[in-house]
FINURO-352132 format. One record per residue (C-alpha): residue number from 1; residue in one letter; y, z, x. Coordinates in Angstrom, 3 decimals. Example, Ala and Ser with C-alpha at 12.3 -4.5 7.8 and 13.67 -1.06 7.14 Angstrom:
BEGIN
     n   res      north         up       east
     1     A     -4.500      7.800     12.300
     2     S     -1.060      7.140     13.670
This chain:
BEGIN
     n   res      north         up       east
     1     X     28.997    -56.048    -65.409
     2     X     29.493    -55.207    -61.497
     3     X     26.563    -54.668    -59.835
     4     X     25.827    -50.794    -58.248
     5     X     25.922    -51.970    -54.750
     6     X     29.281    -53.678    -55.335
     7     X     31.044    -50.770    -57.379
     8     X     29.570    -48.112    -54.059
     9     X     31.236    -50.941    -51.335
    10     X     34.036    -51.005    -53.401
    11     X     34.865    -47.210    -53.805
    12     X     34.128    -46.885    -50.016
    13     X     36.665    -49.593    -48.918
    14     X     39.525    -48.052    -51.216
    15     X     39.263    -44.434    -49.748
    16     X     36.850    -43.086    -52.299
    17     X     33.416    -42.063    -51.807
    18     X     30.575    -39.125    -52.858
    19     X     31.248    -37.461    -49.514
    20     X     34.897    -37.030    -49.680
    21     X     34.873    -35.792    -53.334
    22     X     35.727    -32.080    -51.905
    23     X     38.254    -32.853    -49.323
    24     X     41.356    -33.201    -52.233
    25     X     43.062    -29.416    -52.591
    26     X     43.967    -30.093    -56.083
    27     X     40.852    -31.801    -57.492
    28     X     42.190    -35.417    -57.922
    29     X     40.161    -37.839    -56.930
    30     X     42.792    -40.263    -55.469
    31     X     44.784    -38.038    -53.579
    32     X     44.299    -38.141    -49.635
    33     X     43.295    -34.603    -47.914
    34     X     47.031    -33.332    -46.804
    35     X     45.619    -29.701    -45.265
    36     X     44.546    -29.147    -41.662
    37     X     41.135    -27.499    -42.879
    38     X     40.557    -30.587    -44.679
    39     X     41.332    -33.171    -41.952
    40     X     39.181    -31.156    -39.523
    41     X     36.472    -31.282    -41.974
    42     X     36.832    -34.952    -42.323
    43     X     37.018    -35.555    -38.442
    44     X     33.390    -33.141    -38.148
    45     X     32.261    -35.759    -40.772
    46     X     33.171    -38.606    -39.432
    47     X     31.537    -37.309    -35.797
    48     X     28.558    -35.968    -37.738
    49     X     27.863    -39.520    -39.659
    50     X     28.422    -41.447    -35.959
    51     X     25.615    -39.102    -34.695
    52     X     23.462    -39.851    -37.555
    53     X     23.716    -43.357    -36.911
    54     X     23.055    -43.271    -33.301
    55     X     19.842    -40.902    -33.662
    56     X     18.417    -43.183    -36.294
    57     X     18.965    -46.621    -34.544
    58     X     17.346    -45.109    -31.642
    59     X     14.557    -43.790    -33.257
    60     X     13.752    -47.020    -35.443
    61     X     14.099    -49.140    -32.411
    62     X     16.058    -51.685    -34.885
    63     X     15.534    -55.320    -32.937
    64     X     17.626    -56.762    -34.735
    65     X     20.825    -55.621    -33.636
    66     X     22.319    -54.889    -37.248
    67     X     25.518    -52.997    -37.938
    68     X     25.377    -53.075    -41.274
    69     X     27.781    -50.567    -42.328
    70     X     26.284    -50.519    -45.803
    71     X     23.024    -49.871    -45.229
    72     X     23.936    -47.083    -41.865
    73     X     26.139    -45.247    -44.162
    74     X     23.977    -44.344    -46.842
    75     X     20.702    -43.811    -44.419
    76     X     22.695    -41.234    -42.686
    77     X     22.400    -37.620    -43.858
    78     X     24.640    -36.431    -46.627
    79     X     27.185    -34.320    -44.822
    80     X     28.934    -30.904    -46.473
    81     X     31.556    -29.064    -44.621
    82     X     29.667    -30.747    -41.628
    83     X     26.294    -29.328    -42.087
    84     X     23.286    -31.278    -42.709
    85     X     21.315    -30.836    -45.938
    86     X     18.514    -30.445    -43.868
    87     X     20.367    -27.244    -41.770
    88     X     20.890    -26.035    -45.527
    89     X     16.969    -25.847    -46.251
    90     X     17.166    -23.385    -43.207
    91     X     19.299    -20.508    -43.804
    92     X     19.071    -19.697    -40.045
    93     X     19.901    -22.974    -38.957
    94     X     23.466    -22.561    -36.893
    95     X     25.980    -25.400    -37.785
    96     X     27.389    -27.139    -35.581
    97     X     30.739    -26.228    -33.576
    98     X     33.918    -27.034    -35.112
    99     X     32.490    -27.287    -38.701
   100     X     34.455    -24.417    -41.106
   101     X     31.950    -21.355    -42.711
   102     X     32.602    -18.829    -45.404
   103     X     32.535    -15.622    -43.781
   104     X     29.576    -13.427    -45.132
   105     X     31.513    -10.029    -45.225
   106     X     34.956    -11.386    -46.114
   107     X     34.290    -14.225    -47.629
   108     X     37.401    -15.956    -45.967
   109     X     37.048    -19.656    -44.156
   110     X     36.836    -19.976    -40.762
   111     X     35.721    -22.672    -38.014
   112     X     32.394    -22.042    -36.059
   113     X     32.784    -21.421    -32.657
   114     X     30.173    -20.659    -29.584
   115     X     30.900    -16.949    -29.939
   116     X     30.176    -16.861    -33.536
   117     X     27.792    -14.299    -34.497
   118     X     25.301    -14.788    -37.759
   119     X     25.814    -11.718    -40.043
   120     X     22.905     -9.043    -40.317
   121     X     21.191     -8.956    -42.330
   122     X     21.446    -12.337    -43.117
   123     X     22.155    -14.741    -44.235
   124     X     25.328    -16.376    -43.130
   125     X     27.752    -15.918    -40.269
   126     X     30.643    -13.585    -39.518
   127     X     34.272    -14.234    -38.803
   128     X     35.612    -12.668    -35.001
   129     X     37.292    -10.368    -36.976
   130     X     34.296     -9.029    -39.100
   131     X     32.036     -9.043    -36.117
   132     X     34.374     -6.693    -34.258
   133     X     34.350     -4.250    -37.037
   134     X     30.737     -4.268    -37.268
   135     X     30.544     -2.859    -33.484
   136     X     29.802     -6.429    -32.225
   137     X     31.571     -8.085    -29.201
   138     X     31.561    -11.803    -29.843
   139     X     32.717    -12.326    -26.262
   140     X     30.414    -10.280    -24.420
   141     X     28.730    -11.850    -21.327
   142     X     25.313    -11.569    -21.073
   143     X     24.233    -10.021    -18.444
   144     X     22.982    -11.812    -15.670
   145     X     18.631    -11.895    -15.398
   146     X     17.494     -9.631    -12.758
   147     X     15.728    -10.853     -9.501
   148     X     11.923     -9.636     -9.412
   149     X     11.381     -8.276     -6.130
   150     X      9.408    -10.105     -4.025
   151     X      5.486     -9.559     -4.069
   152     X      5.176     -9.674     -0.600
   153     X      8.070     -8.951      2.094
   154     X      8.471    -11.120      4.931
   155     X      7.390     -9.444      8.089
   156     X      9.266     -9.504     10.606
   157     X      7.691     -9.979     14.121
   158     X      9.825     -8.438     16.753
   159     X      6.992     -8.118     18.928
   160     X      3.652     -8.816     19.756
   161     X      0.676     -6.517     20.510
   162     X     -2.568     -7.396     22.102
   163     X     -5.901     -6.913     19.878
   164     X     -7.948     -4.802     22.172
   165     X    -11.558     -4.582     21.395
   166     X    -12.135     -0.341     19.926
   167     X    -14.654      1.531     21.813
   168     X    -17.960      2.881     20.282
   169     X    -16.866      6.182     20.924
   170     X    -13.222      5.421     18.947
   171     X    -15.691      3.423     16.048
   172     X    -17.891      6.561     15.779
   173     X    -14.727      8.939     15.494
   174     X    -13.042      6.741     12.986
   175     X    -16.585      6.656     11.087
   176     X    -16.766     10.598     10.284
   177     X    -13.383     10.587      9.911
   178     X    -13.459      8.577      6.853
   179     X    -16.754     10.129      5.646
   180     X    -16.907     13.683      6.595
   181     X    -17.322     15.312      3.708
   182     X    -20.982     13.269      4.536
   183     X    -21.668     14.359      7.713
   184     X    -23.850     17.323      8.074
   185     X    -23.669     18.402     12.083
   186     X    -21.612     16.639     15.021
   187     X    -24.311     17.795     17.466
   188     X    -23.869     18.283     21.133
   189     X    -20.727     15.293     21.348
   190     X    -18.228     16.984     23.650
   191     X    -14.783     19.207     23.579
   192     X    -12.768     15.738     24.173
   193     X    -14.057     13.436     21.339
   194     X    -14.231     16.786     19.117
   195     X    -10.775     17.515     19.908
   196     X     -9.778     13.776     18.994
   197     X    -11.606     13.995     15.660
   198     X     -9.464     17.596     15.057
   199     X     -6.544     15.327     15.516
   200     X     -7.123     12.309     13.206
   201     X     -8.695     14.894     10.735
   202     X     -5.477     16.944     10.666
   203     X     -3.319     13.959     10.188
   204     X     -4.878     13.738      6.383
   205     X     -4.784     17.952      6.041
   206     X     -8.875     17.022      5.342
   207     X     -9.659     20.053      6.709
   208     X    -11.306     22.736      4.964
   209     X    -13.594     25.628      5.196
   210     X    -16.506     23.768      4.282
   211     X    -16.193     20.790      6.797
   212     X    -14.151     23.268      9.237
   213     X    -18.084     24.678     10.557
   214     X    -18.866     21.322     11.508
   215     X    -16.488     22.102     14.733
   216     X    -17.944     26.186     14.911
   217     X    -20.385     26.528     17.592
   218     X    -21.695     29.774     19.120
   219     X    -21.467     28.226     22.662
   220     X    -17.769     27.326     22.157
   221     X    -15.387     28.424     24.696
   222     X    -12.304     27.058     23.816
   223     X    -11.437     25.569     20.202
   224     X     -8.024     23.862     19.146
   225     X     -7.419     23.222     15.282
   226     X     -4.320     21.050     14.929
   227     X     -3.866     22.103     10.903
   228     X     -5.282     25.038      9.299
   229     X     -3.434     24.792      6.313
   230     X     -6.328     25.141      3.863
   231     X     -7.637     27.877      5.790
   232     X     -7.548     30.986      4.086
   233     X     -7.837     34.676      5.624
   234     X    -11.853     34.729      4.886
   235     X    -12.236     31.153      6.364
   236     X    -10.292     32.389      9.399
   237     X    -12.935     35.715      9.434
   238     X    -15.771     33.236      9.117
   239     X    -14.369     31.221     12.544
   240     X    -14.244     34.532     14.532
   241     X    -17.819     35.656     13.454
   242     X    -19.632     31.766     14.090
   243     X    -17.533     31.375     17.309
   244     X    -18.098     34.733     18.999
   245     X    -17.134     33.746     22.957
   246     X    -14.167     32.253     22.347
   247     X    -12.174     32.332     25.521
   248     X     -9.151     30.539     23.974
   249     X     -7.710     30.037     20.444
   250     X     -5.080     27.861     18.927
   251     X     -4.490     27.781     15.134
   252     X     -1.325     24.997     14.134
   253     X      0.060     25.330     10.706
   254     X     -2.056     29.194      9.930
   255     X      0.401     29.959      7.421
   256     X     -1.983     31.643      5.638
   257     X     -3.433     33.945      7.687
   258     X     -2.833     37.579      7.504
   259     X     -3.384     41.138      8.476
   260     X     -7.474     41.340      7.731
   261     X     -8.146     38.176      9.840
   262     X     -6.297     39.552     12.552
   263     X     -7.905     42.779     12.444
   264     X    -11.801     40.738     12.313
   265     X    -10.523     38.569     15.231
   266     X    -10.046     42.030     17.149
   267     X    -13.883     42.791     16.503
   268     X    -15.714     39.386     16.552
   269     X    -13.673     37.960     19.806
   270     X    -14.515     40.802     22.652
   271     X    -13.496     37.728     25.229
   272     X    -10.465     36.506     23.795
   273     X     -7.728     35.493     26.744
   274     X     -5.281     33.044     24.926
   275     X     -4.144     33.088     21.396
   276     X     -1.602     30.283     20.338
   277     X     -0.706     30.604     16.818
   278     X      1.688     28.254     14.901
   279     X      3.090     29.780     11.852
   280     X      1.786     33.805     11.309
   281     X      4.148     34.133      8.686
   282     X      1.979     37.088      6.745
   283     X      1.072     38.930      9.322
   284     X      2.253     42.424     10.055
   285     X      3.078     45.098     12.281
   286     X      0.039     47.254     12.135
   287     X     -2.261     44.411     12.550
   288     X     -0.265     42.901     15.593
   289     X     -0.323     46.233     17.209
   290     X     -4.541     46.772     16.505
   291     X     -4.848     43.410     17.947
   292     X     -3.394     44.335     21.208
   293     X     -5.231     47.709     22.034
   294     X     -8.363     45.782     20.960
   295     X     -7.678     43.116     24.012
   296     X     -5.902     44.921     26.379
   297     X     -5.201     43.817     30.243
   298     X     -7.951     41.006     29.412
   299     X     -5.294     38.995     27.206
   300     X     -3.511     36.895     29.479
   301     X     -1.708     34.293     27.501
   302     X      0.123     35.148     23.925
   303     X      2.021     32.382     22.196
   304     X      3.093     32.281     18.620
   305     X      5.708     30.661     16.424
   306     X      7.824     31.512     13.613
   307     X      6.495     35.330     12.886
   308     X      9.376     36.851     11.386
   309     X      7.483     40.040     11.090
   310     X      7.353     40.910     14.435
   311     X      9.488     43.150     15.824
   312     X     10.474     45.710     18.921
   313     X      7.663     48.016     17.815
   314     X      5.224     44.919     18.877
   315     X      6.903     43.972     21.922
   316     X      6.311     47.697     22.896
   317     X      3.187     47.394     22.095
   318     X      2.078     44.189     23.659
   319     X      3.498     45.094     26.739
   320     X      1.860     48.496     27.208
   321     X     -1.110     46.805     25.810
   322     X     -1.453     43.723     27.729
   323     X      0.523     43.842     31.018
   324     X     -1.203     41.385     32.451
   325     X      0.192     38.003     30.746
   326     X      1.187     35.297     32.389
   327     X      2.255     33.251     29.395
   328     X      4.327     34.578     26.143
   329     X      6.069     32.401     23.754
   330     X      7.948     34.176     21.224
   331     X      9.528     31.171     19.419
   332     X     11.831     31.049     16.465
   333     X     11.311     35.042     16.091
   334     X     13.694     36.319     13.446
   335     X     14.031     39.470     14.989
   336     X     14.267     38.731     18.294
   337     X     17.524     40.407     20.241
   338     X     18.406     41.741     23.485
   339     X     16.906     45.009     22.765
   340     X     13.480     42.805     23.308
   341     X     14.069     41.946     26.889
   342     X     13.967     44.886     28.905
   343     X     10.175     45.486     27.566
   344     X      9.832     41.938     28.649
   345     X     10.813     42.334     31.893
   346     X      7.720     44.608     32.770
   347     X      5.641     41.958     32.558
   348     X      6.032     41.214     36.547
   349     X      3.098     38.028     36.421
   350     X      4.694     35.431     33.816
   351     X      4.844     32.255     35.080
   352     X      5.983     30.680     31.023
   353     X      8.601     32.368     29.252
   354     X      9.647     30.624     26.174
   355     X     12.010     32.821     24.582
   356     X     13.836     29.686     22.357
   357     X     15.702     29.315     18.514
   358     X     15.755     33.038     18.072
   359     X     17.909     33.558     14.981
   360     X     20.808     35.584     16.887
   361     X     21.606     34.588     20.411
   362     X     20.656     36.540     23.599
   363     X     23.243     37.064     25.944
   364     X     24.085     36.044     29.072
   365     X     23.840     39.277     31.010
   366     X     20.369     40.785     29.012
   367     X     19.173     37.054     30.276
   368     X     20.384     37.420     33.556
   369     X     18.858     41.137     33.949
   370     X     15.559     39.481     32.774
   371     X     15.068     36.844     35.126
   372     X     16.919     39.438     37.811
   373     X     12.980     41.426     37.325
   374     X     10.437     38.660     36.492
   375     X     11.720     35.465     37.756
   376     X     10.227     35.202     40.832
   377     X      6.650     33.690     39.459
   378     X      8.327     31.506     36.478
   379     X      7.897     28.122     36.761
   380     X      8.339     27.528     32.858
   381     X     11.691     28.480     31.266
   382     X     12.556     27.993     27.822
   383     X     15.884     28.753     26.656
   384     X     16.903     26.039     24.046
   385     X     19.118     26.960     20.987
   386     X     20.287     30.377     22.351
   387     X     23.959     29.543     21.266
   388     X     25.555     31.878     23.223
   389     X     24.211     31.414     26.840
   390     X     26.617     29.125     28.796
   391     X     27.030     28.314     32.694
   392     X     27.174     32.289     33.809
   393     X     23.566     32.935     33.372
   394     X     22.504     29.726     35.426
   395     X     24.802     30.776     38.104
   396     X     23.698     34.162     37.991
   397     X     20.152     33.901     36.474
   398     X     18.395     30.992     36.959
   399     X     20.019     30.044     40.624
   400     X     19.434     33.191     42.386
   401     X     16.113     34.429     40.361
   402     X     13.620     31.704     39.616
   403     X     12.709     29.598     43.228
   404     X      9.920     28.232     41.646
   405     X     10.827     26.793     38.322
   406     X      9.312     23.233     37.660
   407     X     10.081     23.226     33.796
   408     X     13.067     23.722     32.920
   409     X     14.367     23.257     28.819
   410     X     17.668     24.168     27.346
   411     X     18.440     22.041     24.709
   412     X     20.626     22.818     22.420
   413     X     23.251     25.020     24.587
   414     X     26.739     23.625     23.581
   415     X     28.425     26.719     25.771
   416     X     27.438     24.425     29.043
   417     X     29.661     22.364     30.697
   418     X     29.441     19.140     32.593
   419     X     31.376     20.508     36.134
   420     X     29.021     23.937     35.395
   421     X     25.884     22.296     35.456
   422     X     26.853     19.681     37.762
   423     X     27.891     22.955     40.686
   424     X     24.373     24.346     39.881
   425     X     22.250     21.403     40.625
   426     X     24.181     21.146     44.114
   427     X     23.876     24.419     44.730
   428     X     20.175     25.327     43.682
   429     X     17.281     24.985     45.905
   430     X     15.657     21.452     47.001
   431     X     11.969     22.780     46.890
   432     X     10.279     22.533     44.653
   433     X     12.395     20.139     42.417
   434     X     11.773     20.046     38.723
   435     X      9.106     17.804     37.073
   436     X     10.528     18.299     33.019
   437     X     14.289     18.343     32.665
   438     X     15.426     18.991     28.897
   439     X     19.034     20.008     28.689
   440     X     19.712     17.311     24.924
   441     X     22.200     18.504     22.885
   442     X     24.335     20.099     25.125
   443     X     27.289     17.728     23.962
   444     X     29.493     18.336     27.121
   445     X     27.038     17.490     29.671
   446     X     27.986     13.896     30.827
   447     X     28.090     11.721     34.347
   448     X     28.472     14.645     36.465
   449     X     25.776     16.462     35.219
   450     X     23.380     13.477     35.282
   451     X     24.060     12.732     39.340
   452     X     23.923     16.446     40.084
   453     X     19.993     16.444     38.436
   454     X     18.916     12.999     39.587
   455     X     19.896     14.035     43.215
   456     X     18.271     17.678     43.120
   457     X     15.434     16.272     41.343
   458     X     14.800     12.826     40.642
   459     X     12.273     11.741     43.307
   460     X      9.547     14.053     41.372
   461     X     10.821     13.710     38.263
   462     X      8.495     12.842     34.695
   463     X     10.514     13.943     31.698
   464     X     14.161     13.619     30.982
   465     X     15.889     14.126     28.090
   466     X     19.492     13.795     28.111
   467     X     19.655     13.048     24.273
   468     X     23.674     13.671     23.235
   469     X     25.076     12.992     26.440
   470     X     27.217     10.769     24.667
   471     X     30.041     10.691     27.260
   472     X     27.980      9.717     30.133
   473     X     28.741      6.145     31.826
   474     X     26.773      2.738     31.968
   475     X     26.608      3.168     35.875
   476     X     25.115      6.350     35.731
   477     X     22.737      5.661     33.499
   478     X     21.707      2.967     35.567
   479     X     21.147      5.577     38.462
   480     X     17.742      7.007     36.696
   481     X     15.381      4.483     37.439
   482     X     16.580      4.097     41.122
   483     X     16.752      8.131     41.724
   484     X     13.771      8.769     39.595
   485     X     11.246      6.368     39.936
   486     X      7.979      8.413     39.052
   487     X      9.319      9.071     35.415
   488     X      6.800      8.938     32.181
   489     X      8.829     10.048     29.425
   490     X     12.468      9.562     28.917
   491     X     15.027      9.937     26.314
   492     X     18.367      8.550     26.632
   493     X     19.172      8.433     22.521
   494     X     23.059      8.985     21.681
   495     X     24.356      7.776     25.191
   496     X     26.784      5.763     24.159
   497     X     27.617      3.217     27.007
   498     X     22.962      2.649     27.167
   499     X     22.536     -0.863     26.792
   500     X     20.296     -3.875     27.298
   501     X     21.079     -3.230     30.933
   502     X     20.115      0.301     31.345
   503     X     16.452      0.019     29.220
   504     X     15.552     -2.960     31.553
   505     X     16.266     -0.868     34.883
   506     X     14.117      1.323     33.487
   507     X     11.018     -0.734     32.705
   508     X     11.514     -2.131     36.213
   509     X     12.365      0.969     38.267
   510     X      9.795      3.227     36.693
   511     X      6.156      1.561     36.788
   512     X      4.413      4.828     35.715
   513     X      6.600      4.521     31.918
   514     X      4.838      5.338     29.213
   515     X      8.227      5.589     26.112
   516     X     12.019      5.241     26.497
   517     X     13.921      6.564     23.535
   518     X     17.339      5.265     22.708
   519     X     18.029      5.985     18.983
   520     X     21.704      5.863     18.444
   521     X     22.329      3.278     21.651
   522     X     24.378      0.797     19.782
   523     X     24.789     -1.437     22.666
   524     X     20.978     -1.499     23.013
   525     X     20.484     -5.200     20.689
   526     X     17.729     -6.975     19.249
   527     X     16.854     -8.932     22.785
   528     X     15.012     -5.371     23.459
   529     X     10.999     -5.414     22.386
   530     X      9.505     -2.962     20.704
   531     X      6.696     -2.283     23.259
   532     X      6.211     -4.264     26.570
   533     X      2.362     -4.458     27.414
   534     X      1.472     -6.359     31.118
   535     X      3.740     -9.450     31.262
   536     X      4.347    -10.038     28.031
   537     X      7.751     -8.754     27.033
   538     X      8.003    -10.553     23.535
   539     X     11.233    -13.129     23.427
   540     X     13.419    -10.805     25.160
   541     X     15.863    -12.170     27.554
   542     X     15.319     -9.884     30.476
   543     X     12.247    -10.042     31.841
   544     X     11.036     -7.125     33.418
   545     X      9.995     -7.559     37.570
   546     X      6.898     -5.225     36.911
   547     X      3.815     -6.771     36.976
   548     X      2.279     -3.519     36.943
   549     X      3.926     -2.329     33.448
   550     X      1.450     -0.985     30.838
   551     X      2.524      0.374     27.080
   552     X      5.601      1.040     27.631
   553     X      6.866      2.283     23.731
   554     X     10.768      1.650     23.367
   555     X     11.500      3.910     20.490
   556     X     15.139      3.367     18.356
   557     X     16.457      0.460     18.400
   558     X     19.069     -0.023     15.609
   559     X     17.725     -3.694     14.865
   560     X     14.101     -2.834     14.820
   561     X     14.638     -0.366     12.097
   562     X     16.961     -2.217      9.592
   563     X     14.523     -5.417     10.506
């Protein structure tokens, strides 16, 4: 009788073995596998069985060096359709690539692949085809894993400031700043550090009408708050009656007072001589013109901001009233109009007009008339955003009427042209020369314009603003520090040909600097600092001559912002 082991080496060697018993088509036992399916099952098993033989020689560490082809074969795993029995204890186990599956929905053969999806619910896998009609994309890519954002950004250093050492007085400030919701009474600490707490206070809107009598004092004189947003109409009585010699008043950001505060202030302020009010948007006519009769020739300055309530009735009344001011600012007045000037031009002492962004335009002749009967004493003019003024009324206004104007601001006045304004500089008056000089956004100003200011007025010169000029040239430009030496604030943003060149002139032409601006100056790079304190001028490649040079803000660069 043959032995077991010889019948098994036997089969194996003539083509016939357990493993191959499902690769015949027809059944029989001795025929060879003739179908592709079939010899790419064989091939999977043959790969399979190698990999087997590898992973189990490795992991016995066999020192013996045996091939024994008897003994590998049958230690291997049993192989079906290229799956390992173990993979068949897991349902979920995925076979390997290349090996052929019976689709779970159609039941039909086909080979595994990488895109193959398993079927759900399970088990078993699905064909391409299946997997389409299920709503699945077999070939979808996923999508890629999402950067997390950096924690912490790296700074970039484009300058470097000094660390000064604060002051007890700026410690103190910064002290009830943070806590004064703590602080009982200031005391007797001055109008200057009061008016600096007022400022860093109204920077958070902290102010209310709780904290606000902290800053009420019946000795007070003179009192500035910088918001008064959360003010309301009794809080604003309450200031009038606790503050009862108040000389001078401004209220920023009173949007909510209104006609009965007004009316108390007339009462509870007998010596009021300035008013400056940002924002009056509530109150109305009868309360403006009960104000007025209450002050009378004692008012002297009257300055408010966006109060589209008042109208020609007030004007009327304010100059009959009061014709002794020396200051009005009617700013942003809806209904201001031509019809508001003549009643304006009684007022023979004003020295500020500020008569800007009305919501219609004067005109040039009611403007010229005006300053024709009160601009002898001006020495402030504010014009800006009056769209329809142009070069007539500084020929015929300003040149002949005002001798004394230092101030002089018309932004915003795209009628002007560059020869206009250049023929009035030449032709006005050398004394006194102007000390602010605001004509930005007039967009057809340019070189001529520039040299015709600088010459009239640049020795005594502190603010410029030539913002839009955008047609004036690099050698121009390069005239302001040498013609106007004494200058603290300038603003040369949206002059095209400013560069490197033109921002270090500055710094060394004008020692009293304080901040250039230069936002939209695309030729203006990265070599410029950010701020230039003593010597130190960070890594920029000029190197300003002025020893002198103290915080000198450069405000705009293109690189500084998108660094």
């Amino acid at each position: 009788m043959e032995s077991p082991n010889r019948s098994r080496l036997t089969r194996r060697r003539s083509g016939y073995g357990s493993d191959d018993l499902d690769a015949s088509d027809d059944g029989d036992e001795g025929d060879q596998p003739k179908t592709k399916k079939a010899k790419l099952a064989k091939a999977a098993l043959a790969k399979a069985k190698a990999k087997a033989k590898a992973k189990q020689k490795k992991k016995k560490g066999d020192a013996s060096g045996s091939d024994d082809d008897d003994e590998d074969e049958y230690n291997a795993l049993p192989i079906k359709n290229s799956r390992r029995i173990t993979d068949l204890d897991d349902p979920t186990a995925r076979p390997p690539i290349g090996s052929l599956e019976e689709c779970a929905e159609c039941h039909k053969e086909f080979t595994m692949t990488r895109y193959t999806v398993a079927a759900d619910p399970g088990p078993g896998w699905l064909c391409h085809a299946c997997a389409k009609a299920a709503g699945i994309d077999p070939f979808k890519k996923v999508a890629p894993r999402k950067r997390k954002a950096p924690t912490e950004k790296r700074k970039v250093v484009s300058y470097e400031d000094v660390e000064r050492i604060p002051t007890l007085s700026g410690i103190c400030i910064k002290v009830i700043t943070e806590h004064l919701e703590d602080v009982e009474a200031l005391g007797d600490i001055g109008v200057v550090s009061m008016n600096e707490i007022l400022r860093v206070i109204a920077k958070a809107r902290s102010l209310t009408a709780e904290n606000s009598q902290l800053f009420y004092n019946v000795k007070n004189t003179t009192l500035t708050i910088y918001d008064a947003t959360n003010l309301k109409p009794d809080a604003l009585c309450a200031l009038a009656s606790l503050n009862p010699n108040l000389e001078s008043l401004r209220l920023d950001y009173c949007g909510l007072i209104e006609g009965t505060a007004v009316e108390h202030w007339s009462r509870s302020l007998p010596h009021l001589k300035r008013i400056e009010l940002l924002g009056p948007f509530l109150v109305r006519v009868p309360a403006w013109i009960k104000f007025f009769e209450s002050k009378g020739p004692q008012l002297t300055s009257f300055l408010i901001t966006q109060s589209p309530r008042f109208d020609i009735t007030c004007i009327e009344s304010l100059v009959t009233q009061c014709p002794n001011l020396t200051e009005l600012r009617l700013k942003e007045i809806g209904l201001m109009a031509d019809s508001f000037l003549p009643h304006i031009a009684k007022l023979s002492d004003l020295t500020y007009l500020d008569l800007s962004r009305p919501k219609e335009s004067l005109g040039d002749q009611a403007v010229v008339d005006l300053l024709a009967a009160i601009g002898g004493k001006l020495t402030h003019l504010d014009l800006s955003h009056n769209a329809f003024l142009s070069d007539v009324f500084l020929e015929d206004g300003v040149l002949p009427y005002t001798p004394v104007l230092t101030t002089l601001i018309l932004s915003g006045l795209d009628d002007l042209t560059d020869r206009g304004v250049s023929k009035f500089f030449k032709a006005y008056r050398k004394e006194p020369p102007l000390i602010h000089a605001d004509l930005s956004r007039c967009h057809e100003l340019a070189s001529d314009a520039l040299t015709g200011l600088l010459d009239h007025s640049g020795r005594d010169l502190i603010e410029l603003n030539i913002n839009s000029w955008k047609d004036t040239s690099n050698d121009t430009l390069m005239t302001i520090a040498l013609k106007a030496s004494r200058l603290v604030r300038v603003d040369i943003s949206w002059c095209r040909e400013a560069d490197d060149f033109v921002v270090k002139s500055l710094l060394d032409g004008c020692s009293s600097l304080s901040y250039i601006k230069c936002y939209g100056c695309n030729h203006v790079t990265d070599a410029c600092p950010k701020k230039v304190i003593g010597n130190f001028y960070s890594s920029w490649a000029f190197v300003a001559d002025n020893d002198s040079q103290r915080g000198v803000n450069i405000y705009g660069v293109e690189s500084h912002v998108a660094s």
